[in-house]
C-alpha positions as CSV (number, residue, x, y, z in Angstrom):
1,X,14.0,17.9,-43.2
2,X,14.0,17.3,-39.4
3,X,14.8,20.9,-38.9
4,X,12.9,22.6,-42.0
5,X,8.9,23.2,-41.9
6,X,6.6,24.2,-39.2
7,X,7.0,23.3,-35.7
8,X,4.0,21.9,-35.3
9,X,3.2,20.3,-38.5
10,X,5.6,18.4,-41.2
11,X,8.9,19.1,-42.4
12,X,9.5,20.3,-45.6
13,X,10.9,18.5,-48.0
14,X,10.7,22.0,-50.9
15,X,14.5,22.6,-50.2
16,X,15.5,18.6,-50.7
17,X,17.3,19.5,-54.0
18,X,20.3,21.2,-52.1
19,X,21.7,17.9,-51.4
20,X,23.0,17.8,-55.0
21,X,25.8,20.7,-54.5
22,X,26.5,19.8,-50.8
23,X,27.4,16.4,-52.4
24,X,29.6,18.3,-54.9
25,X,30.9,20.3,-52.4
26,X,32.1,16.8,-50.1
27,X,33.4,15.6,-53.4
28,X,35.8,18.4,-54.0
29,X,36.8,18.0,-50.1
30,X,37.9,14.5,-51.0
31,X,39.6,14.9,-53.8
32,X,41.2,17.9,-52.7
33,X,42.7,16.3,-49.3
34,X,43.3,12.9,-51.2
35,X,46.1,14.9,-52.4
36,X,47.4,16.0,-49.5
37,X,47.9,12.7,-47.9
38,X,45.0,11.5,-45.8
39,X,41.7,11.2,-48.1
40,X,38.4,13.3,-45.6
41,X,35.3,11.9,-46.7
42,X,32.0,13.6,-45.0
43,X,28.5,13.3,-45.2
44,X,28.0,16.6,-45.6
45,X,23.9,16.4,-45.0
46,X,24.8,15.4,-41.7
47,X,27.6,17.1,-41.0
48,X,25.5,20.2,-41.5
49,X,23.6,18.9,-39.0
50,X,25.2,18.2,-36.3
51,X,25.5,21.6,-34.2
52,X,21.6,21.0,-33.6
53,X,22.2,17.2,-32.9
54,X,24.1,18.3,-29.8
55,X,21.8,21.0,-29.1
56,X,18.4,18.9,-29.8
57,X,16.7,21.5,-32.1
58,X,14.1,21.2,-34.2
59,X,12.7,22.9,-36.6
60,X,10.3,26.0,-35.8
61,X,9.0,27.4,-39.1
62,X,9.7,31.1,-40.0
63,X,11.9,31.3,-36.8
64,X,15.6,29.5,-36.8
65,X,16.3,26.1,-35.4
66,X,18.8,28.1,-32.9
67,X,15.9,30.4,-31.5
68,X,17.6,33.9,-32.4
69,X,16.6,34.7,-35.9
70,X,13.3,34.9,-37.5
71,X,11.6,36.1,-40.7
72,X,10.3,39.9,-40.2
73,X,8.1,41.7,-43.2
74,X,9.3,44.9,-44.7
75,X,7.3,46.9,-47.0
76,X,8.8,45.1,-49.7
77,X,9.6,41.7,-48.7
78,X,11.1,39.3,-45.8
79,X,14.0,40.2,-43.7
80,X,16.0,37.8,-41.7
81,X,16.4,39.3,-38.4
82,X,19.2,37.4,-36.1
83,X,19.5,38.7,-32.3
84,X,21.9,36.5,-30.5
85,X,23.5,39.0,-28.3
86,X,21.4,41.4,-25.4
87,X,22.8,44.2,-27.5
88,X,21.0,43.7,-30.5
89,X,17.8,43.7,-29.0
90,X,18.8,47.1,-26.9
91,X,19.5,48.2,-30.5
92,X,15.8,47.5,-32.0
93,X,14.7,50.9,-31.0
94,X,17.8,52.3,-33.0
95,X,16.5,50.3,-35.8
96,X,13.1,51.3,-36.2
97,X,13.8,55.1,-35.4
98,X,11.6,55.2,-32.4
99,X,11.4,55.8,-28.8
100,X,9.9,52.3,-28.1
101,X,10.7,49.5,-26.1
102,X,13.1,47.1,-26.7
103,X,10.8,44.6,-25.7
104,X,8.1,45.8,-27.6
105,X,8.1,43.4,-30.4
106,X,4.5,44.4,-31.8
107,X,5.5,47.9,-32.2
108,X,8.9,47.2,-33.8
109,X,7.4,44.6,-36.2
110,X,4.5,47.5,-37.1
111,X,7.9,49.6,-37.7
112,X,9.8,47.5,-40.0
113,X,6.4,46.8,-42.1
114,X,6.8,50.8,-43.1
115,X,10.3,50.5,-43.9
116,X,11.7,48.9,-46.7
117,X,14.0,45.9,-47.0
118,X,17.0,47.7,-48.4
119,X,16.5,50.6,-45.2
120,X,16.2,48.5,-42.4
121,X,19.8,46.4,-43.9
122,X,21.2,49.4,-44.4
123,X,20.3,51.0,-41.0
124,X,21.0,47.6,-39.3
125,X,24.6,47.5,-40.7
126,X,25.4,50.7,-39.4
127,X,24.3,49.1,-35.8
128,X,25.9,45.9,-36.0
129,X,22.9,43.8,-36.3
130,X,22.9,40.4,-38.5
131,X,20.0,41.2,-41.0
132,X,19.7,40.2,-44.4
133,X,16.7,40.6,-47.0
134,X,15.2,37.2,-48.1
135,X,17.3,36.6,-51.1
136,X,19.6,39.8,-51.5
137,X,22.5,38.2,-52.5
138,X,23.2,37.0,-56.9
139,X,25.0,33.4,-56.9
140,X,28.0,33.8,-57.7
141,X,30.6,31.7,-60.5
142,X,31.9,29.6,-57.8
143,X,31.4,29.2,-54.0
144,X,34.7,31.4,-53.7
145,X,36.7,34.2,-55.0
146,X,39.8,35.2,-55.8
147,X,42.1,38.2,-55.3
148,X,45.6,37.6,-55.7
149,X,47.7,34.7,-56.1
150,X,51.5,33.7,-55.5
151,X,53.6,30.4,-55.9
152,X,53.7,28.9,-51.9
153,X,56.6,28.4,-49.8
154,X,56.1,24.8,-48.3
155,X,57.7,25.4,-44.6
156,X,57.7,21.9,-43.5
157,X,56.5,17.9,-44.4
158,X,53.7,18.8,-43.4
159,X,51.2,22.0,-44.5
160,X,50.8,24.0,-40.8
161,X,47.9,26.1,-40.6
162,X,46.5,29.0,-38.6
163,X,43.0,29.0,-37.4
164,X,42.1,32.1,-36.4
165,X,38.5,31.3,-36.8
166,X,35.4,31.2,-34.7
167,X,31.8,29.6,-34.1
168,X,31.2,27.6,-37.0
169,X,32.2,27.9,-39.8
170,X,35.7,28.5,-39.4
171,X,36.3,26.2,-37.4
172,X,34.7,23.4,-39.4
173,X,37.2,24.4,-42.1
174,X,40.0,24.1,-39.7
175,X,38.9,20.6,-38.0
176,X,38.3,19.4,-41.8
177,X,42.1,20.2,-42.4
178,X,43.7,18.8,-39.5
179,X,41.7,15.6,-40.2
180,X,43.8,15.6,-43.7
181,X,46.6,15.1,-41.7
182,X,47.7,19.6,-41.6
183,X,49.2,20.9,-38.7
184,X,46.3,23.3,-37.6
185,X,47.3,25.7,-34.8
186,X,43.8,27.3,-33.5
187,X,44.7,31.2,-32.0
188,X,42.2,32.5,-29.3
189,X,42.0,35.6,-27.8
190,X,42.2,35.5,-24.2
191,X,40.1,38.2,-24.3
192,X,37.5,37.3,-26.6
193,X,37.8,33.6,-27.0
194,X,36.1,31.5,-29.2
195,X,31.7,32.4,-28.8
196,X,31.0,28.6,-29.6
197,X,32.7,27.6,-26.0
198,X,29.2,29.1,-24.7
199,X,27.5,26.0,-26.4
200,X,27.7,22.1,-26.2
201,X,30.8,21.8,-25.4
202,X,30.8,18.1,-27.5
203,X,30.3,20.2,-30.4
204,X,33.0,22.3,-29.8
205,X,35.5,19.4,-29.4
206,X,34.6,18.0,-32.8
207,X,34.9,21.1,-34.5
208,X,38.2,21.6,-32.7
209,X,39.5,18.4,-31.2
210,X,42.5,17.3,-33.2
211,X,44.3,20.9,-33.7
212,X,46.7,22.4,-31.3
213,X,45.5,25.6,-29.3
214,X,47.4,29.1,-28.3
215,X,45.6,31.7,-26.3
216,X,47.4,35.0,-26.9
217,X,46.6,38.7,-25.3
218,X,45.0,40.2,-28.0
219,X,45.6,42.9,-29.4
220,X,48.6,43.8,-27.6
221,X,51.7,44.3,-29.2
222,X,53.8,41.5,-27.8
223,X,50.6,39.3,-29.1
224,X,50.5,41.0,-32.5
225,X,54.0,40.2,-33.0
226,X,53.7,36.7,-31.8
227,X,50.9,36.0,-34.4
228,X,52.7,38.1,-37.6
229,X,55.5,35.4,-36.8
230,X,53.0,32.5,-36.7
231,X,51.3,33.9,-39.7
232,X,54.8,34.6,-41.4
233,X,55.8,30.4,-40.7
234,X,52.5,29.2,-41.8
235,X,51.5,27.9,-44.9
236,X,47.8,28.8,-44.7
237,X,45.8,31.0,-42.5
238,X,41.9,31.1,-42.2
239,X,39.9,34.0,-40.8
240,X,36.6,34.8,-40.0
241,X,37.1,38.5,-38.5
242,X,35.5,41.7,-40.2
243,X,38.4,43.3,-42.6
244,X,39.1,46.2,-40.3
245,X,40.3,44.1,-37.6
246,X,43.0,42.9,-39.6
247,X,43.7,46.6,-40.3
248,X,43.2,47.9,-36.8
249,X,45.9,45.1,-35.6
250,X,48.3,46.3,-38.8
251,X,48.5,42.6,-40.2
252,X,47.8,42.4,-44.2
253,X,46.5,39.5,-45.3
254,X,47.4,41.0,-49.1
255,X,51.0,41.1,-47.9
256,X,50.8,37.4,-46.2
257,X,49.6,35.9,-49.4
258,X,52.4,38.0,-51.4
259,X,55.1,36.5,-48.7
260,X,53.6,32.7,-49.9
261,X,51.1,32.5,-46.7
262,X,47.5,31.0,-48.3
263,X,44.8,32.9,-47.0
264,X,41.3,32.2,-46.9
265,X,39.1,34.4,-45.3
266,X,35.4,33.7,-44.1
267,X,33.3,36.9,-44.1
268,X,29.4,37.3,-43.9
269,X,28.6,39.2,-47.5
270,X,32.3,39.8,-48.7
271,X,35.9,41.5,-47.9
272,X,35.1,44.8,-50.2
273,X,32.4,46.9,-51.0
274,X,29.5,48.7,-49.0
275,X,29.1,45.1,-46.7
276,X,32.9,44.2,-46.0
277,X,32.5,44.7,-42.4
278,X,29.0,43.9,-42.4
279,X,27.7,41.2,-39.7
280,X,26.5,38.1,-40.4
281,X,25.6,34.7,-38.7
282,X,24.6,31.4,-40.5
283,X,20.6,31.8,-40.4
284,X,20.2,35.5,-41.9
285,X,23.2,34.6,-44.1
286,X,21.5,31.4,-45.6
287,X,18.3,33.5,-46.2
288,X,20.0,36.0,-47.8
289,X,21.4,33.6,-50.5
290,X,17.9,32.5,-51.2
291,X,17.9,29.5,-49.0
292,X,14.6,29.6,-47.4
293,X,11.5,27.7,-48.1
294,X,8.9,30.2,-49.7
295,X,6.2,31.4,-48.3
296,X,4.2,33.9,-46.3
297,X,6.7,34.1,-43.9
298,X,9.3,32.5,-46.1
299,X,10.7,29.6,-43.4
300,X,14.3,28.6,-42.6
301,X,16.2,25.4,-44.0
302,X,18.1,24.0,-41.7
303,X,20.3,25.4,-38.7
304,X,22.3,28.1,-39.7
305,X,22.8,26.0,-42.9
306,X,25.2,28.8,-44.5
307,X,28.0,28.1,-41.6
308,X,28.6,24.3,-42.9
309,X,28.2,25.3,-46.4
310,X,30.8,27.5,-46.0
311,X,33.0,25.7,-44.0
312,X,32.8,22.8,-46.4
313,X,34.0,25.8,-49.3
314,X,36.9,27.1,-47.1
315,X,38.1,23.3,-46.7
316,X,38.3,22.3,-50.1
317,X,39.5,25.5,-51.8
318,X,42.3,25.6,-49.0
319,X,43.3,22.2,-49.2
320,X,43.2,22.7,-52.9
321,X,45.6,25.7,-53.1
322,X,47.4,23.4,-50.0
323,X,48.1,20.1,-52.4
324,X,48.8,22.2,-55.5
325,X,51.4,24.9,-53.8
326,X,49.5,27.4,-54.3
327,X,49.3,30.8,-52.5
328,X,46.3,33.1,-52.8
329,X,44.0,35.4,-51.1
330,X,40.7,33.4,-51.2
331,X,37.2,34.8,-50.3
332,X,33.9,32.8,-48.8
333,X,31.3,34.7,-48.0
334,X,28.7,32.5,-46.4
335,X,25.4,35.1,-48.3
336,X,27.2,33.7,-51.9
337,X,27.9,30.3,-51.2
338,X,24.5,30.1,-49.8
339,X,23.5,31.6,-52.9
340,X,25.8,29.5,-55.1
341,X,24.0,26.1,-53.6
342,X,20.6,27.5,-54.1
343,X,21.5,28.1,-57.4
344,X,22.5,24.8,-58.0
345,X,19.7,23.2,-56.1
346,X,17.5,22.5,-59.1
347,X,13.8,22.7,-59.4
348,X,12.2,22.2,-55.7
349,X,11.0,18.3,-54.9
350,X,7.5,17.9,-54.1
351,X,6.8,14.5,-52.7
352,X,4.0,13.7,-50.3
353,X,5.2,13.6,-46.3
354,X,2.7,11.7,-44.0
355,X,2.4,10.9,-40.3
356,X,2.9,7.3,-39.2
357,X,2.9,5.9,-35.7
358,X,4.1,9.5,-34.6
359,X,6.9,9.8,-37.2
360,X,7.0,11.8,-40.5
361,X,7.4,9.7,-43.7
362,X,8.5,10.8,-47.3
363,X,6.5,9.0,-49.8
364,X,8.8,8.3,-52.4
365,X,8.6,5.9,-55.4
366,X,10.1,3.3,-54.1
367,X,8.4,3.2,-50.8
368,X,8.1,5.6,-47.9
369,X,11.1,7.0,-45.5
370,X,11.4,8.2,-42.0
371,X,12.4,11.5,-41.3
372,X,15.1,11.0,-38.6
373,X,16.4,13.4,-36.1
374,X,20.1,14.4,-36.6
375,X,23.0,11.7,-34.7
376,X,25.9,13.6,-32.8
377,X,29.0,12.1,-34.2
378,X,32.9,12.5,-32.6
379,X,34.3,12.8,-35.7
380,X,33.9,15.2,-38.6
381,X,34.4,12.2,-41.0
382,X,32.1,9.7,-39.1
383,X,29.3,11.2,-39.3
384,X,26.2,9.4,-39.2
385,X,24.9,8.7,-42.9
386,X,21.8,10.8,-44.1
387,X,19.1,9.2,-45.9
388,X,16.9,12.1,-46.7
């Protein structure tokens, strides 16, 4: 709630009823990993919390805790529009079809009122851009999918995983592995490593603390082959790269999976289709599953909320396939497993939220509660319990 609602009035307590799945979510973690070895419990309301406990956001309404995304009206409905990068504002003039400035954020807005929803997402995909219409994506059966499956080859006493991951999510999955007691090998690119080394680095180190680390020249050859022979020794890989970059470096995760390598890959909206190489982050993602509180704008729940939702899915189902022996070509797309939690949200809470001495309050029936800001934590499984 801290980080959901107006940023000058109260937060919103509409979207409480997520809690439900993300509990679900942490229970198939544990049960999954009890398996394995080492039992990981999480709180997984604060756990999806924690990137803005290091950074000290808060919530700002119909723009994302983070700053970079915010809600934008099409003819037809809300967009999420996420510009992290100085390139995707350069490319707001591509968007709209005019000769305006990029700086011009009246005129663009005007724009993308005449245009519909399903335009500006398809023009933005063409461009690169992380845009997503409010809602977009249907929940799917599970949080997951799955393509292809094989008996595994256990390699060694212990299951050794690749992390080829980035940012958040990813990586979340990754740390939540190696606290199970895996062997999790993270790959960089010295050329493009890891984006979340930009931010706290605190945050990083608990997303990324307990694995090993290998920076290789990619994609040169000698590199490639180094990581088809890691890949090739591993019993599970996880990646969060488009599907053509896999293809452009001639490494088949299809193949892996047939070999006896797991694979789960992290993707914004899915690995086929008309968005398999379409970009997403965690705000516009989240908003395109239908996790946003309504209203005119719509607002955003959370920070980037569809990262550790989707990290949480990546854990369990590869620890799952892990402790059974199980090979398969898994799929988490953080739009459906946003959409899958909405879907299992329930019917939005109304309770009354008051101000006290300076500090929000749930009035609930057995008395009111604080709204607290989120607690940094140094460990994925310690981290500080949520009360609401």
């Amino acid at each position: 709630m801290h980080l959901t609602g107006p940023a000058s009035g109260p937060p919103a307590v509409s979207p409480a009823g997520i809690v439900r799945p993300l509990l679900g979510l942490g229970d198939a973690l544990a049960s999954a990993t009890g398996r394995l070895g080492a039992q990981v419990r999480v709180d997984p309301v604060a756990l999806a919390a924690q990137r803005a406990a290091f950074t000290g956001s808060g919530r700002s309404g119909s723009r994302s805790a983070g700053g970079y995304a915010q809600m934008v009206r099409a003819r037809d409905g809300w967009l999420a529009l996420n510009l992290p990068r100085p390139s995707d504002i350069e490319a707001l003039p591509a968007l709209v079809g005019r000769a305006v400035s990029a700086g011009d954020w009246n005129r663009i807005a005007s724009r993308i009122a005449a245009m519909t929803a399903a335009e500006v997402v398809e023009r933005g995909t063409l461009l690169g851009l992380a845009v997503a219409a409010a809602g977009e994506t249907a929940p799917p059966p599970a949080p997951w999918s799955v393509s292809l499956e094989t008996p595994a080859r256990r390699r060694g006493p212990a299951p050794v995983a690749v992390d080829l991951t980035g940012l958040w999510a990813g990586p979340l999955a990754g740390g939540l592995l190696a606290e199970s007691g895996c062997r999790v090998l993270k790959v960089e690119s010295a050329r493009r490593p890891d984006g979340a080394r930009r931010g706290p680095a605190g945050f990083f180190e608990l997303l990324n603390g307990r694995k090993a680390h290998l920076n290789l020249d990619l994609p040169a050859p000698e590199a490639l082959d180094r990581l088809r022979e890691l890949i090739a020794d591993a019993d599970l890989v996880l990646d969060a790269s488009r599907p053509r970059v896999m293809q452009q470096w001639g490494i088949s995760p299809a193949e892996a999976t047939a070999a006896g390598t797991a694979w789960v890959s992290i993707t914004g909206h899915g690995r086929s289709g008309l968005h398999a190489n379409r970009i997403a982050f965690g705000d516009d993602a989240a908003a395109a599953g239908g996790l946003v509180v309504p209203g005119e704008p719509p607002m955003f729940v959370g920070d980037a909320i569809a990262d550790p939702i989707a990290g949480l899915v990546a854990a369990a189902v590869a620890a799952h396939l892990l402790a059974e022996g199980r090979a398969a070509l898994v799929e988490v797309s953080l739009a459906s497993a946003s959409a899958w939690v909405r879907a299992h949200a329930g019917a939005p809470i109304d309770r009354p939220v008051v101000e006290n001495d300076a500090c929000w309050q749930v009035e609930l029936a057995d008395g009111p509660a604080a709204v607290r800001p989120p607690a940094a934590s140094d460990r994925l499984t310690a981290c500080a319990p949520a009360t609401n």
